[in-house]
C-alpha positions in Angstrom: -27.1 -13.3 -15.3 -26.9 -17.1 -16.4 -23.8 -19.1 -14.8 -20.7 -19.1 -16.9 -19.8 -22.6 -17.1 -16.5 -23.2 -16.7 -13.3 -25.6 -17.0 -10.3 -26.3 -15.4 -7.4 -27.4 -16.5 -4.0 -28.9 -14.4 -7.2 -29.4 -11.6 -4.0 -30.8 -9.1 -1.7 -28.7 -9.6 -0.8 -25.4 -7.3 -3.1 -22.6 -9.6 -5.8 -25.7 -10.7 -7.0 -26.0 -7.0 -6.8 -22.3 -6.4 -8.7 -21.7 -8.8 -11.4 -24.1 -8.1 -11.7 -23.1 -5.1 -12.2 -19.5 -5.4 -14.8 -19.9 -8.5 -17.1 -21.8 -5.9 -17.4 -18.4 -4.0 -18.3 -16.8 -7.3 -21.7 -16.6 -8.2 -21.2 -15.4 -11.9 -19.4 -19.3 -12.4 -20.5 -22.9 -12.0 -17.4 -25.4 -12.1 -18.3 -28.0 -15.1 -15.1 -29.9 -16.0 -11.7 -30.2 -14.7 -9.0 -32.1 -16.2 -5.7 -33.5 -15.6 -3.1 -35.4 -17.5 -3.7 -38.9 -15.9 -7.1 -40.8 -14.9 -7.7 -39.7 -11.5 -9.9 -42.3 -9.2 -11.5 -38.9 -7.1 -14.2 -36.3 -7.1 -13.2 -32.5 -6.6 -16.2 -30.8 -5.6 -18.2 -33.5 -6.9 -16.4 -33.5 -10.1 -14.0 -36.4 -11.3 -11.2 -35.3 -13.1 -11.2 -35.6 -17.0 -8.2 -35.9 -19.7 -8.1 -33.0 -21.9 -11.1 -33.9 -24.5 -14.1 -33.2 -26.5 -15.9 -34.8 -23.6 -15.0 -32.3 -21.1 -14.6 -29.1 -23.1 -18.0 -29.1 -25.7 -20.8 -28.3 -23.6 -18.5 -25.7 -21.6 -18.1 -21.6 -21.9 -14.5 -21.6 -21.0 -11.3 -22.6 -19.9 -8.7 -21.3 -18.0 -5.4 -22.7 -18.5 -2.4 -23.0 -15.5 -0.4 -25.8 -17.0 2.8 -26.4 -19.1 3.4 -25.3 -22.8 2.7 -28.6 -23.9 -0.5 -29.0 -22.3 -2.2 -25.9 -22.9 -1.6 -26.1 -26.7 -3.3 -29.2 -26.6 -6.1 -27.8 -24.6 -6.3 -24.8 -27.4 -6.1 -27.4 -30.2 -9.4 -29.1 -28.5 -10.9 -25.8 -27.5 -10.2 -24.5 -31.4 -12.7 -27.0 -32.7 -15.3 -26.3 -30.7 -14.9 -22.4 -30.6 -14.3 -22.4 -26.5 -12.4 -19.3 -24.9 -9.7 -19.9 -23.4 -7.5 -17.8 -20.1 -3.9 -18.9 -20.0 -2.3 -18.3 -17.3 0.6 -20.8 -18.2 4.6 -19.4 -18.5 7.4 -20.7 -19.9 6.2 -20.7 -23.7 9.1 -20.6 -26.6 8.9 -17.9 -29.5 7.9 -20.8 -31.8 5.0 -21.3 -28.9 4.1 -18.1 -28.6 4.0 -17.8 -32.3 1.1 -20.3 -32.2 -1.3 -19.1 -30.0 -1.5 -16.3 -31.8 -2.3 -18.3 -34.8 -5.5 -20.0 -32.6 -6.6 -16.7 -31.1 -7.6 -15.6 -35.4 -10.1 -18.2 -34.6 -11.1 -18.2 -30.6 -10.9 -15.7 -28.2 -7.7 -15.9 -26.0 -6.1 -13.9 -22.9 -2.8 -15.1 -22.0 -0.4 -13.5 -19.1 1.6 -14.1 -17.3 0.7 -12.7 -14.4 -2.8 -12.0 -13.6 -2.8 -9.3 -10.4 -3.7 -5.9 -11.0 -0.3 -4.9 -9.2 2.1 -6.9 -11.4 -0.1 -5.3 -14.5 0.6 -1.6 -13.0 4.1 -2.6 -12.6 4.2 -3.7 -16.4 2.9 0.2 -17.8 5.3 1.8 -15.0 7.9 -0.1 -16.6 7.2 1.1 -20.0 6.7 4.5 -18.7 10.0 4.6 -17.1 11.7 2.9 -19.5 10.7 5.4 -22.4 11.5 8.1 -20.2 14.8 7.0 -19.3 16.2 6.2 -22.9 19.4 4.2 -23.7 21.3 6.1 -20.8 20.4 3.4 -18.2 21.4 -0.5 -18.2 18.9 -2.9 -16.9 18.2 -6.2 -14.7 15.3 -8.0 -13.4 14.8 -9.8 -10.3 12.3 -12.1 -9.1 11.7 -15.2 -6.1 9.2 -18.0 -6.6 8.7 -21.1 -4.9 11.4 -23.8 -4.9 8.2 -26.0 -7.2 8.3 -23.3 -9.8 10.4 -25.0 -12.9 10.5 -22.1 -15.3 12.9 -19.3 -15.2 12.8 -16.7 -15.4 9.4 -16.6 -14.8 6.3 -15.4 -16.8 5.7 -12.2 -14.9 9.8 -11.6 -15.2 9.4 -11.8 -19.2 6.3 -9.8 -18.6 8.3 -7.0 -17.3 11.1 -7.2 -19.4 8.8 -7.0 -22.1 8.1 -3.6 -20.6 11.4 -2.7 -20.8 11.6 -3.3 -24.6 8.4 -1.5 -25.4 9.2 1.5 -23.6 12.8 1.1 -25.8 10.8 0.4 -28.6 13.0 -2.5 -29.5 12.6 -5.9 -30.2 12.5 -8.1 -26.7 14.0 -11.3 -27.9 16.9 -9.0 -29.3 17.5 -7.6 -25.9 17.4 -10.9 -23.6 20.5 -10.6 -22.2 21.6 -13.4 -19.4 19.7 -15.8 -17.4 21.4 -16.5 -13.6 19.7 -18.8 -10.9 20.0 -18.4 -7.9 22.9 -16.3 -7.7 23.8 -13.7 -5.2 24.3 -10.9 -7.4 24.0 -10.4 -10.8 25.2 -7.4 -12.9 23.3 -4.6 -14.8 23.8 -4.7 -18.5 22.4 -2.6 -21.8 20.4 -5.8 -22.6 18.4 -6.9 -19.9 20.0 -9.5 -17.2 17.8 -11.9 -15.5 17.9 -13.7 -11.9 15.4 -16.3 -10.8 16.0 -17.5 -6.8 14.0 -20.4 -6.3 13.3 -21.5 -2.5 10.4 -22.0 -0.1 7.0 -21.3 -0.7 7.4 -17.8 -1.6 4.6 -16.8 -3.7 6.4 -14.1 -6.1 8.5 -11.3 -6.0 9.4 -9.2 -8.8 12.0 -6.1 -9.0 12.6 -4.2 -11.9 16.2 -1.8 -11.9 17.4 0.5 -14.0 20.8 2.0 -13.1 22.7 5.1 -14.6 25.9 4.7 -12.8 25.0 7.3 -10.6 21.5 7.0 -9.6 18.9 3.6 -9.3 15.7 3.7 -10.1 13.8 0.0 -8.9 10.4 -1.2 -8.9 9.3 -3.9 -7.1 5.7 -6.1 -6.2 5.5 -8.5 -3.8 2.2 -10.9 -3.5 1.3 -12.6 -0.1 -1.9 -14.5 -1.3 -2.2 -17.1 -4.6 -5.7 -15.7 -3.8 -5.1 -12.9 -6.2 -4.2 -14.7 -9.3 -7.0 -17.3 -9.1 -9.5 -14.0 -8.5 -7.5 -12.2 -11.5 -7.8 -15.0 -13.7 -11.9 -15.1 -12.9 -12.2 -11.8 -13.7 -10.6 -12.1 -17.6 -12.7 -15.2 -17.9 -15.7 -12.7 -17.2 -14.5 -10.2 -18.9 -13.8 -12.8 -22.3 -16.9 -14.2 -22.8 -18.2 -11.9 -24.9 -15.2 -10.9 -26.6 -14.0 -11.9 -30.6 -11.7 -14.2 -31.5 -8.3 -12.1 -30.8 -4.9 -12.7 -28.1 -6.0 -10.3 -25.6 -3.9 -9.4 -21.9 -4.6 -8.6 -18.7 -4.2 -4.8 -19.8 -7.2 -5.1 -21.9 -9.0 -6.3 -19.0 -8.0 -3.5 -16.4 -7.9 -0.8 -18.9 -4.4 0.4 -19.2 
């Protein structure tokens, strides 16, 4: 099989070097381009960092994307004019944002989650699942740690789930955002779905979903130990997108769900 050739964007940041780094232990990849928002006077595996351009994305197969908003719809605005795929893996997008994307994924191929590990995907179906099953009978609230660096909240995989929630409700998600607490002790159940982000450490991410009747609680949880496994998640969509249509696909698409 010829190399995929492959770009990274945010190349300094946390999921830029992980990602890096794990792609030089895959033989299906060869590292191209990387890019960061400012001229950077080093070489990353040989490479020197690159603004987000013609220059660094035309002779590549694809990008994958752990930025902010901002930067990763210019890197689809770049990518759209010279047909390149594109993984995001970037959180904290607004409805108007979100709303975009899906315009550029009619003409490239896209896979955007927030989350990339096969456990936090499982978690997302068992969510619908138990949300369907449960009805309108139970309130709901989700909980979740990152890192004291992580600016966002609630986070991407938080969203993710709650998502979940609203699917399995068959309702619309933005209708049933309920609050959004940081860093509080407790936080209450509610027939919309409450939100609490705890930022401190390095924790890598914990996610708990809850669903309470009163009398019974029903929770499900994840908790990753290795950044590892979204670097080696994100690989895999970037495999499994290059031969895809243009089209927003998710994680679910690539593990079958």
């Amino acid at each position: 099989m010829k190399k995929i050739n492959l770009t990274v964007t945010g190349c300094l940041g946390r999921m830029g070097q992980q990602i890096i780094k794990s792609s030089k232990r895959e033989k299906n990849f060869k590292l191209f381009s990387i890019t960061e928002n400012k001229i950077i006077n080093k070489k990353i595996y040989g490479l020197k960092p690159q603004l987000n351009s013609a220059s660094a994305f035309k002779n590549t197969n694809i990008i994958i994307d752990f930025t902010v908003p901002k930067c990763t719809l210019e890197v689809l605005k770049i990518a759209c004019k010279f047909k390149k795929r594109v993984v995001i893996g970037t959180t904290g997008f607004s409805k108007k944002e979100e709303i975009l994307i899906k315009k550029y994924s009619k003409k490239i191929p896209i896979l955007k989650a927030g989350n990339m590990s096969l456990g936090i995907n499982l978690l997302m179906y068992l969510t619908e699942i138990t949300s369907k099953a449960l009805g309108n009978n139970f309130l709901n609230k989700i909980f979740e740690i990152h890192h004291k660096h992580k600016k966002d909240h609630p986070s991407g995989t938080a969203l993710m789930l709650g998502k979940g929630i609203a699917t399995g409700k068959n309702k619309d998600f933005y209708k049933l955002i309920g609050k959004k607490y940081l860093n509080k002790k407790y936080f209450p159940y509610s027939k919309k779905i409450n939100f609490n982000s705890i930022r401190k450490g390095e924790t890598i991410g914990e996610h708990e979903v809850s669903f309470s009747s009163g009398k019974e609680i029903i929770t499900l949880n994840h908790e990753a130990f290795d950044r590892a496994l979204y670097s080696e998640g994100a690989l895999a969509a970037a495999k499994w997108l290059i031969n895809k249509k243009p089209g927003l696909y998710s994680m679910r698409n690539v593990l079958n769900f």
